[in-house]
Structure formats: structure tokens, C-alpha cells
N, C-alpha and C positions, 0 to 999 in steps of 0.2 A: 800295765806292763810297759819297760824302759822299752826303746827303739834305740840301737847304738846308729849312728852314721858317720862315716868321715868324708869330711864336707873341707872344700878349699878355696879360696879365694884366687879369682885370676883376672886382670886387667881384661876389660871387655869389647874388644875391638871393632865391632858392633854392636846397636840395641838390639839386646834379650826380653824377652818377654819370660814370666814366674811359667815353671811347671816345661819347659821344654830339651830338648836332645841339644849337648851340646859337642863341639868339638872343637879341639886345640889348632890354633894356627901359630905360626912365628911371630904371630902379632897380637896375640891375645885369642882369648876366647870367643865364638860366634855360635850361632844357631848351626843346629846341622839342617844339610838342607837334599840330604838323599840316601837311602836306603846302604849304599855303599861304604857312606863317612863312617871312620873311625870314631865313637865315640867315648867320651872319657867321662859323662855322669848326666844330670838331670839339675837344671835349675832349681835354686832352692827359695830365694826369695817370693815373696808376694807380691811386689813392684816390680814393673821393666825396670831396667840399669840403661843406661846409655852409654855408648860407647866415650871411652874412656874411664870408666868409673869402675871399681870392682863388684866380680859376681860371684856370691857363692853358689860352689857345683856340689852338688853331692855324690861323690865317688863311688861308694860302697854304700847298702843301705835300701830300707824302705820308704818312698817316697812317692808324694803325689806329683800324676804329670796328666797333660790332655791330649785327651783321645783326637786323632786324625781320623778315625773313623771307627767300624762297631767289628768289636770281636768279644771272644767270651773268656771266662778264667781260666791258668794258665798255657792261653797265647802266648808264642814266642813275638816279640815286639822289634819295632825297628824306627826308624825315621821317615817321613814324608818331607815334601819339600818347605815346611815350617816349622820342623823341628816338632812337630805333633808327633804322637807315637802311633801307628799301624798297625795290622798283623804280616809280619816276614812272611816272606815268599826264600824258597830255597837259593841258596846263596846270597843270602841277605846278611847285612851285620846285626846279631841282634844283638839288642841293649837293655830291654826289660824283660820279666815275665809279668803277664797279667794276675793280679792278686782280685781284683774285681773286673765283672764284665763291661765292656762299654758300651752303650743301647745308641749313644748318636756322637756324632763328630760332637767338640768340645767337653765332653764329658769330665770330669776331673775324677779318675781313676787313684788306686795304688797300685804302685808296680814295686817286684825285687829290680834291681839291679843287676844287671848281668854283665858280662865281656868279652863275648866270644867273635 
């Protein structure tokens, strides 16, 4: 089965680590680094980027990302302060839902995509 994604390239204005929350600054892309941040998609490569260098984000779409710590499937998701994904607390920005459960921090999950 295909998996469509729309994935973008954006100058990386700090290093990114694969698999983490990202969000947009006036200077390029960076990690998100709190429940609050806007985010605009999910790292897509397999390698850190270093800043300056471009990173693809995946926008829209199914995608692996790592667990900040342990929730079960469909958790509403959010960010921790290394752009790991969590489980949201109410008035959180979420950004993924859980398509698999996470049993320990680092876990490499799939998550949908979300934007709310």
C-alpha cells in the first residue's frame, strides 16, 4: 500500500535530529522544543541536518517519529522539549496522532499528522 506525504524542504537554522517536531522560525526551521510551539510537520530524513543545510519536513502524511515518552494508540501527541513527541495534556498543540503505542522513551512510533 502507497503512503502519499507532502514533504518540503526548509533551510535548517539549527541541527535537527531524523524523526522529530518541527517548527518554523524567520530563520529557518528548528526543533520544537515545547508543547505550546506551532508546529508545521515531522522530520523526515534519517540523518541529523545541520544548521544551515536543508531539511526535509513532512507536512501532511504518515510518518515515523520518537517517542518522548509512553502512550498507547490513538493518543493525541504534542512536543517535549526535544522535539520528541508526548501525550498532550488539554491545551496543548497537538501535532500527531498515535498509530502505534510507545512502551519507552525513544521508541520510533507512526504517527498521522495532525494541525490543530
Amino acid at each position: 500500500m502507497s503512503e502519499q506525504l507532502l514533504i518540503k524542504a526548509f533551510p535548517a537554522y539549527t541541527n535537527i535530529s531524523p524523526r522529530r517536531a518541527i517548527k518554523l522560525t524567520d530563520d529557518g526551521v528548528t526543533q520544537a522544543s515545547s508543547a505550546s510551539d506551532v508546529v508545521i510537520g515531522i522530520s523526515h530524513q534519517q540523518l541529523s541536518v545541520s544548521a544551515g543545510q536543508h531539511a526535509d519536513i513532512v507536512m501532511v502524511g504518515i510518518i515515523e517519529a520518537d517517542a518522548g515518552g509512553v502512550f498507547s494508540v490513538s493518543s493525541k501527541l504534542t512536543s517535549d522539549g526535544d522535539g520528541k513527541l508526548v501525550k498532550a495534556s488539554d491545551g496543548d498543540n497537538i501535532i500527531a496522532i498515535a498509530l502505534e503505542e510507545a512502551t519507552a522513551i525513544n521508541d520510533v512510533i507512526r504517527v498521522l499528522i495532525t494541525h490543530s
